[in-house]
C-alpha positions in Angstrom: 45.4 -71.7 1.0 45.3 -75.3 3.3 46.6 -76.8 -0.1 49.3 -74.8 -0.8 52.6 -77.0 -0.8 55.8 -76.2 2.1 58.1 -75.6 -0.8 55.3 -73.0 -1.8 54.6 -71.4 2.0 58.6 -71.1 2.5 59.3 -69.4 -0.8 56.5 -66.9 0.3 59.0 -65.6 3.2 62.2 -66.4 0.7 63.4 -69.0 3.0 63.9 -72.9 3.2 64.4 -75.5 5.8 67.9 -75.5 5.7 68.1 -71.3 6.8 65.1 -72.4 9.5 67.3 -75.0 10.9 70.1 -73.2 10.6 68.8 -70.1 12.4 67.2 -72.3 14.9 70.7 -73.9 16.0 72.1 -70.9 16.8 69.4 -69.5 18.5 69.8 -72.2 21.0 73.5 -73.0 21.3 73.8 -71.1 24.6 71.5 -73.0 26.5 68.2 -72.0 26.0 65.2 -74.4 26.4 63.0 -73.7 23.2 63.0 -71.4 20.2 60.3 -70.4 17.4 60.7 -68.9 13.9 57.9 -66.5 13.3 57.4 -65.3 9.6 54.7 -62.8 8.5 53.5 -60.6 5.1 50.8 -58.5 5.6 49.2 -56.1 3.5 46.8 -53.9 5.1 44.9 -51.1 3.1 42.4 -47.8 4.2 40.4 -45.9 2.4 38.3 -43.0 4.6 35.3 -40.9 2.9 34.2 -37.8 4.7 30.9 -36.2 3.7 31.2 -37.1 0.0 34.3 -37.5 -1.3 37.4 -40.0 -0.8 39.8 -37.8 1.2 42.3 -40.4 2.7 44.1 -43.9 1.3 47.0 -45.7 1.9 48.5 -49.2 2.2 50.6 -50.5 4.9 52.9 -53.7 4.1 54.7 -55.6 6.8 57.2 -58.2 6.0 59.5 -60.1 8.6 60.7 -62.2 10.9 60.7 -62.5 14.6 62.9 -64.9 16.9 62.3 -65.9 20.6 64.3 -67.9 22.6 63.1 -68.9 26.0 65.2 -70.3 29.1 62.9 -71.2 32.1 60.3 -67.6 32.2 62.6 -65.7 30.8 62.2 -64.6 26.9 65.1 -63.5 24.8 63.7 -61.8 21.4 64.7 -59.9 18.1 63.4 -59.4 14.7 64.9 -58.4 11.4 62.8 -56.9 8.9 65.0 -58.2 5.8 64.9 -61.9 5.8 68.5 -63.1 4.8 71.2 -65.6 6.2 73.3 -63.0 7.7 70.7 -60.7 9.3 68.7 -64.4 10.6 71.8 -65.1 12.0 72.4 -62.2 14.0 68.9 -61.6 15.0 69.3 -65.4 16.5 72.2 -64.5 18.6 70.9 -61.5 20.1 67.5 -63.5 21.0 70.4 -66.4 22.1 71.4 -64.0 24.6 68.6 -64.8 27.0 70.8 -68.4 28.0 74.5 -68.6 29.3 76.1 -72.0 28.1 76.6 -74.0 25.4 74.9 -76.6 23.9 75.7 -78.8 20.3 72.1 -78.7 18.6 71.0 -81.9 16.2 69.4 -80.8 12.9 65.4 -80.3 13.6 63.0 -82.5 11.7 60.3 -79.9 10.7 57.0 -81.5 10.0 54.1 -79.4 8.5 51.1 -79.1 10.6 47.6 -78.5 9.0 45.7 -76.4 10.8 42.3 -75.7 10.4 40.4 -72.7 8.8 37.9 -71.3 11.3 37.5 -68.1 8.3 37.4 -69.6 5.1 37.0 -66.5 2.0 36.3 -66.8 -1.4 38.2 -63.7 -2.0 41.7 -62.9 -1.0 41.8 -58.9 -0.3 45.0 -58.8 -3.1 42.4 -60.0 -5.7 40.1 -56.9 -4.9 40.7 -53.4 -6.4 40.6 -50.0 -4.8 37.7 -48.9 -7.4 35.4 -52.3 -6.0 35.5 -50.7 -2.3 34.5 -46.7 -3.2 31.0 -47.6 -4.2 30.5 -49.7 -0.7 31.7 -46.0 0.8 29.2 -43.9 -0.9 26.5 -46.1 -0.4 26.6 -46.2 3.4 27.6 -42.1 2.6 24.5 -41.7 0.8 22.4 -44.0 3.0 23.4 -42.1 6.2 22.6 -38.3 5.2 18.9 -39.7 3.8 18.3 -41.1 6.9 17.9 -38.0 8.9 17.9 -34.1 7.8 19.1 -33.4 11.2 22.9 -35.3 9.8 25.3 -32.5 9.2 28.9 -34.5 8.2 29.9 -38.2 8.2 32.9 -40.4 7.8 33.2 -43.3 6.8 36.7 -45.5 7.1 36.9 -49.3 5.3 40.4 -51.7 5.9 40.8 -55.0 5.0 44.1 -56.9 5.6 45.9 -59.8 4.3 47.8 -61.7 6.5 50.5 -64.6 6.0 52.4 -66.4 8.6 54.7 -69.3 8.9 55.7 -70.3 12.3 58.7 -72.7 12.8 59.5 -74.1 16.5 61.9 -76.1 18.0 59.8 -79.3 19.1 59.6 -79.7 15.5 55.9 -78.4 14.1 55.9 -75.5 11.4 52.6 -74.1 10.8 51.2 -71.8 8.5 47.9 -69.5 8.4 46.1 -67.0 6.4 44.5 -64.4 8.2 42.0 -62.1 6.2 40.4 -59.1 8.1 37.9 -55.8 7.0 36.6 -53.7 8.9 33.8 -50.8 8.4 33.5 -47.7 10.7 30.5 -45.1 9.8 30.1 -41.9 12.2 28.1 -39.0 11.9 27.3 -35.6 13.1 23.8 -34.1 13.5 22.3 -30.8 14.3 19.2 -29.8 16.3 18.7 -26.0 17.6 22.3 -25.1 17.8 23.0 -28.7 19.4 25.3 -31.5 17.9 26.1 -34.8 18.7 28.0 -37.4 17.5 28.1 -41.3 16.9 29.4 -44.2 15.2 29.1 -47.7 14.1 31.5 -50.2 13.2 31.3 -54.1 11.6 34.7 -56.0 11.1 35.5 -59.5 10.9 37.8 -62.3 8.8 35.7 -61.8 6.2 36.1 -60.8 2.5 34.5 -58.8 0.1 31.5 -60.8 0.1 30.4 -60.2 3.2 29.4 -56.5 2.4 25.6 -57.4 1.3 23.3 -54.1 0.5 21.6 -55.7 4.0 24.2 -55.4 5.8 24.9 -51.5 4.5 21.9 -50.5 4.8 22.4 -51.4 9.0 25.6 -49.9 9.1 23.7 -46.6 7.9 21.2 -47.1 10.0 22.8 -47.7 13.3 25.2 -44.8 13.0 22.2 -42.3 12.7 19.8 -43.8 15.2 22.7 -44.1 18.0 23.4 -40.0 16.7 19.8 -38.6 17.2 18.6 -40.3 19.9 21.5 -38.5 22.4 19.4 -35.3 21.1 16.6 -36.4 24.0 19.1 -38.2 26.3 19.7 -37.1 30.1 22.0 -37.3 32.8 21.3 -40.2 35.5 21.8 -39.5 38.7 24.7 -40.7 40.4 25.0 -43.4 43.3 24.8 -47.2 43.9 22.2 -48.8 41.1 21.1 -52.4 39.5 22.8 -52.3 36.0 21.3 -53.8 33.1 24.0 -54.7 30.9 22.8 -55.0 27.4 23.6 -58.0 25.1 26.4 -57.7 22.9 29.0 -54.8 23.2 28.3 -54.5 26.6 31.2 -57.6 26.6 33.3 -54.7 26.7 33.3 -54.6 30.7 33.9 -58.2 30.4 36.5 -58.1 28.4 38.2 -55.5 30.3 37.2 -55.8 34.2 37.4 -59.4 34.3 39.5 -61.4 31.2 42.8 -59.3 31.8 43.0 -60.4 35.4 42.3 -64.0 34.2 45.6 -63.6 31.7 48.1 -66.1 33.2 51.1 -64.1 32.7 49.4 -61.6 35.7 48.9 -64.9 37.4 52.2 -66.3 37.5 53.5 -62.6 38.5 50.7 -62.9 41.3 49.6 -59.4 39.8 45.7 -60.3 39.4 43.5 -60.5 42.2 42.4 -64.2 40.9 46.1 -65.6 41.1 44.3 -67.6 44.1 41.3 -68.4 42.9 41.1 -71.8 40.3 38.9 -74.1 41.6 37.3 -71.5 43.6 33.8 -70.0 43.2 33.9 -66.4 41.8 30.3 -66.0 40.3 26.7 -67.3 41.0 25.9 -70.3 39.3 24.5 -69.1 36.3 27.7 -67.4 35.7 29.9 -69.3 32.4 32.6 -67.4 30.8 34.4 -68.5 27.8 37.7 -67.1 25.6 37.1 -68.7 22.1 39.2 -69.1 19.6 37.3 -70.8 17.2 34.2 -69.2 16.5 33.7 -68.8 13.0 34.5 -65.6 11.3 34.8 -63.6 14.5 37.7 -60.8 15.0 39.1 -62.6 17.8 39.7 -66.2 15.9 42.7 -67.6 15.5 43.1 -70.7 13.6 46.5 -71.0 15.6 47.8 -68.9 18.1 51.5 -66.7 17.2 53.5 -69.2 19.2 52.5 -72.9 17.5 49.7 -73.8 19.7 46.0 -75.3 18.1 43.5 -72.7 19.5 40.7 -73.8 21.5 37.2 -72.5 23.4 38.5 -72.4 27.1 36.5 -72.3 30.2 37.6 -69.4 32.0 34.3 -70.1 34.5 31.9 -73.0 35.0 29.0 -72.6 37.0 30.3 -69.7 38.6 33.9 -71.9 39.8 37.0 -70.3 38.3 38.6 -73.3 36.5 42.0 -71.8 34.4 43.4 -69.0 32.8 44.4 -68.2 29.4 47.9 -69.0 28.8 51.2 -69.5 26.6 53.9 -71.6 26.4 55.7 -69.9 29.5 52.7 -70.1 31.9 51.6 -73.7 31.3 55.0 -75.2 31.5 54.9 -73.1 35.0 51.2 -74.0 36.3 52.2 -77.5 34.8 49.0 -77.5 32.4 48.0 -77.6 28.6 48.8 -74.5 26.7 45.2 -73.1 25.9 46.3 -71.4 22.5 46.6 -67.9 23.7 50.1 -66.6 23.4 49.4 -63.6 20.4 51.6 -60.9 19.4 50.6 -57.5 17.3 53.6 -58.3 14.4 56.8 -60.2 14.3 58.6 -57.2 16.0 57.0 -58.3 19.6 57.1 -61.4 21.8 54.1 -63.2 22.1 52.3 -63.0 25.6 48.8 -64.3 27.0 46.2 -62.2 25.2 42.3 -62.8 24.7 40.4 -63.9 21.8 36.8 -63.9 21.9 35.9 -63.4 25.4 31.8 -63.8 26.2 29.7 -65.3 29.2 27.5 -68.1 27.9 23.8 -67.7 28.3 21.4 -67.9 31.2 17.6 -69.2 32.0 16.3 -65.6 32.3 14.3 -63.8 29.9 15.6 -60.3 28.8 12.1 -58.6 29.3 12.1 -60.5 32.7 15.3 -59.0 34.0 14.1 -55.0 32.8 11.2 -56.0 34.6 12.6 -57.0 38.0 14.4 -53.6 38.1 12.8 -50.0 39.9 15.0 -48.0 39.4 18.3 -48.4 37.6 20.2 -48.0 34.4 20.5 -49.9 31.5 23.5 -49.8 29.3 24.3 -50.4 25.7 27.7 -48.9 24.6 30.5 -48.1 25.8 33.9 -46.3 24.9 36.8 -45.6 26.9 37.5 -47.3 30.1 40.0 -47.4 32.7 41.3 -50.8 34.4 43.9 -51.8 37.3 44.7 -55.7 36.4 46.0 -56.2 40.1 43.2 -55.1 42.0 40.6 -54.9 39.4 39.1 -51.5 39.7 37.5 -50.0 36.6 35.8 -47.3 35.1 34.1 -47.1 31.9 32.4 -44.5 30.1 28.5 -45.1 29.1 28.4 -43.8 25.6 24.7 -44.5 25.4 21.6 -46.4 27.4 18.5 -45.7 29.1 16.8 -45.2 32.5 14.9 -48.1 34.0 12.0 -46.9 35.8 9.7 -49.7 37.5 10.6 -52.2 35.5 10.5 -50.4 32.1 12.7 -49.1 29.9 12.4 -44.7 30.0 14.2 -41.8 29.5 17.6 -42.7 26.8 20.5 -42.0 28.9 24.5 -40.3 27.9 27.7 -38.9 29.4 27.9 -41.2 32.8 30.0 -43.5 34.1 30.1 -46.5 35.7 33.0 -47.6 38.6 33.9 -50.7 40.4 35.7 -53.8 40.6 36.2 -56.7 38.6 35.7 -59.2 40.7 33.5 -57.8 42.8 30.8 -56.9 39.9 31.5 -60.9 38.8 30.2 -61.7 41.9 27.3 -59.8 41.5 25.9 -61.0 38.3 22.2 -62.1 39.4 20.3 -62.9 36.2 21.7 -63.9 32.8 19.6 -63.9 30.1 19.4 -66.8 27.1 20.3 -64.1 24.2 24.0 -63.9 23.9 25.1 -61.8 21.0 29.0 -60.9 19.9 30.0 -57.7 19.4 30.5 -57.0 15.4 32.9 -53.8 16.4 36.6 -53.3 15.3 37.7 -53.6 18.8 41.5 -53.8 19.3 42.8 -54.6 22.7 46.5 -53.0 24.1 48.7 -54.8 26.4 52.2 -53.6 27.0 52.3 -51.9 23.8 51.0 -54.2 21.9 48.0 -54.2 20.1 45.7 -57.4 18.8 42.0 -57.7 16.9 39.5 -59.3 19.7 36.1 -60.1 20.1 33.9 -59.9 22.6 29.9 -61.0 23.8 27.6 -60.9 26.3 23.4 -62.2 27.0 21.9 -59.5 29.0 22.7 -59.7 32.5 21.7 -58.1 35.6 24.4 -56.7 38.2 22.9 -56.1 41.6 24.8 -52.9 42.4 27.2 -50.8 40.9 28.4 -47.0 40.9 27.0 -44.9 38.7 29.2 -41.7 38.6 28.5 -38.2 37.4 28.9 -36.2 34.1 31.7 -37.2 31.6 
């Protein structure tokens, strides 16, 4: 896609420099400081087996574009999803609406900028037919319900997305990117004496076709039955303050959600998020590094560039335990007077961009994961999680423990369901006591909401130890 020509990109999205510039002029002739073009085509497709048989499939296309004007912190924004002169034109005054003046604009000098490909694909998603995909479903179908007798029903859901952008701004750069996605989602029920439970395993990256090797099936099978039937001989914990054992991986998840929506500048510059005071200051021991990464290779959260112009980045959220910046757009860095860090995303050309995570993980430690079980005597140690409940401003959580296991003198016991755990953000940061050298990224379709929007992240962790925390009761 990198050597696709402009005249190529722009007849993709049935437009041309002269409509851009156009569209762009009047977006700005009121006053306003700066104004983007933001074109996108996506084709997203679903196909959903239960038990053994294709019960559900459908395709979703979206196809439009979205323009933002900005005066000072204040956005002006509207979309048309028919991209023509006329409906560009009054879509750009609306969005012009934001400013209160006039101003003559010069024609812009639109230069292309290459951006790189942090998830290169043999196979574009368009190129792969509805009767390649089946099979993959009734191999993981067939895989799951040999796996266990005890497996009563399963469902299985497979997407994969194809998604062009062009993004034109006013200081002159227009970018384009190619965004594959696929995700797999397995689940299944089992029975034992009258009892069921349920589980589920997902993998999904920006990845293609390929990607789905017989190994990798064979682990989505195997996962979604083994995290089923081991809740048959799981208990309830007791409640009360506990050492945590986070384990590596999804457990990112708190992470994500306690701590990397406060560090979101847009609650910053709002003075929202109880770290609006805290760059430079020390939040976490010293073994404590936490990253939002744009970049990592084939990883949900990438972004080659961010939905507002900017090159993504890996940005140091905290270093050695000192809080050192937040995760910003255009808006906030022109306000905190620093360099945009690439995070300004949006969920389609219908929304306004605003400061969102990517692939949020801490990096790891010099502990040993065996040594930190082992310094526990009694306390938990979680694995997955589902729901959870955050307040941005004073960072109080609670997240449901899907599944996990009692520590008991320093040794993993009794596996562990239906609890939850309750605190604060930066409060549990602060008690982060070992870290552990085995990071891993979670491989789950997780989709983070923000005001209404919704955007593909990522999110990782080593496994850490957290000196206290409350365990509640039953679900």
């Amino acid at each position: 896609m990198g050597n696709m020509k402009l005249s190529n990109l722009l007849s993709l999205f049935k437009v041309d420099k002269n409509l851009i510039n156009k569209t762009m002029s009047i977006a700005l002739e009121k006053g306003g400081d700066y104004c983007d073009l933001y074109f996108q085509n996506k084709t997203a497709n679903y196909i959903s087996l239960e038990d053994k048989s294709v019960n559900k499939a459908h395709t979703n296309i979206d196809f439009g574009v979205g323009i933002r004007v900005i005066k000072g912190d204040q956005t002006g924004y509207s979309f048309t999803e028919e991209i023509s002169p006329k409906l560009m034109k009054s879509a750009a005054q609306t969005a012009a609406n934001i400013a209160n003046g006039t101003k003559k604009i010069p024609p812009f000098e639109l230069k292309i900028h290459k951006v790189p490909d942090y998830y290169p694909i043999k196979t574009q998603w368009e190129h792969v037919n509805i009767e390649q995909k089946i099979p993959i479903l009734k191999i993981i179908n067939e895989k799951i319900f040999s796996l266990d007798k005890r497996v009563i029903k399963s469902n299985i859901m497979f997407m994969d997305e194809s998604n062009y952008i062009l993004i034109a701004s006013s200081d002159g750069r227009i970018s384009f990117d190619f965004q594959p996605m696929t995700t797999i989602a397995a689940s299944c029920t089992a029975e034992q004496n009258g009892k069921k439970e349920q589980n589920s395993f997902s993998i999904s990256g920006r990845e293609d076709i390929n990607f789905f090797t017989s190994s990798i099936l064979e682990r989505l099978a195997k996962e979604t039955v083994s995290r089923t039937v081991k809740l048959f001989d799981a208990i309830k914990s007791k409640p009360g303050e506990m050492e945590i054992v986070m384990a590596s991986g999804s457990s990112g998840i708190l992470l994500h959600e306690a701590i990397g929506h406060g560090m979101e500048a847009d609650f910053n510059r709002k003075k929202i998020s109880i770290f609006s005071d805290k760059i430079n200051k020390q939040v976490a021991e010293k073994i404590v590094s936490i990253v939002d990464d744009g970049i990592v290779l084939h990883m949900r959260g990438s972004i080659n560039i961010d939905d507002e112009n900017i090159d993504t980045e890996k940005t140091f959220l905290v270093k050695n335990g000192i809080l050192k910046s937040y995760l910003h757009d255009r808006i906030s860095s022109k306000h905190f007077k620093v360099k945009p860090t690439g995070n300004g995303r949006r969920q389609s050309f219908r929304y306004a961009p605003i400061p969102r995570m990517r692939n949020t993980y801490m990096l790891p430690g010099p502990h040993k994961k065996d040594e930190i079980i082992k310094s526990v005597k009694q306390g938990l140690y979680t694995e997955s999680f589902s729901n959870g409940q955050v307040l941005i401003g004073a960072g109080d959580f609670t997240f449901y423990v899907k599944s996990g296991f009692l520590i008991e003198n320093g040794k993993l016991t009794y596996p562990v369901k239906d609890i939850n755990i309750i605190g604060n953000g930066p409060d549990v940061l602060s008690k982060v006591v070992m870290v552990a050298d085995d990071l891993k990224m979670a491989e789950g379709a997780w989709t983070c909401g923000k005001d209404g929007q919704n955007v593909p992240v990522s999110m990782g962790l080593p496994t850490i130890k957290v000196s206290s925390i409350t365990v509640g009761g039953l679900r």
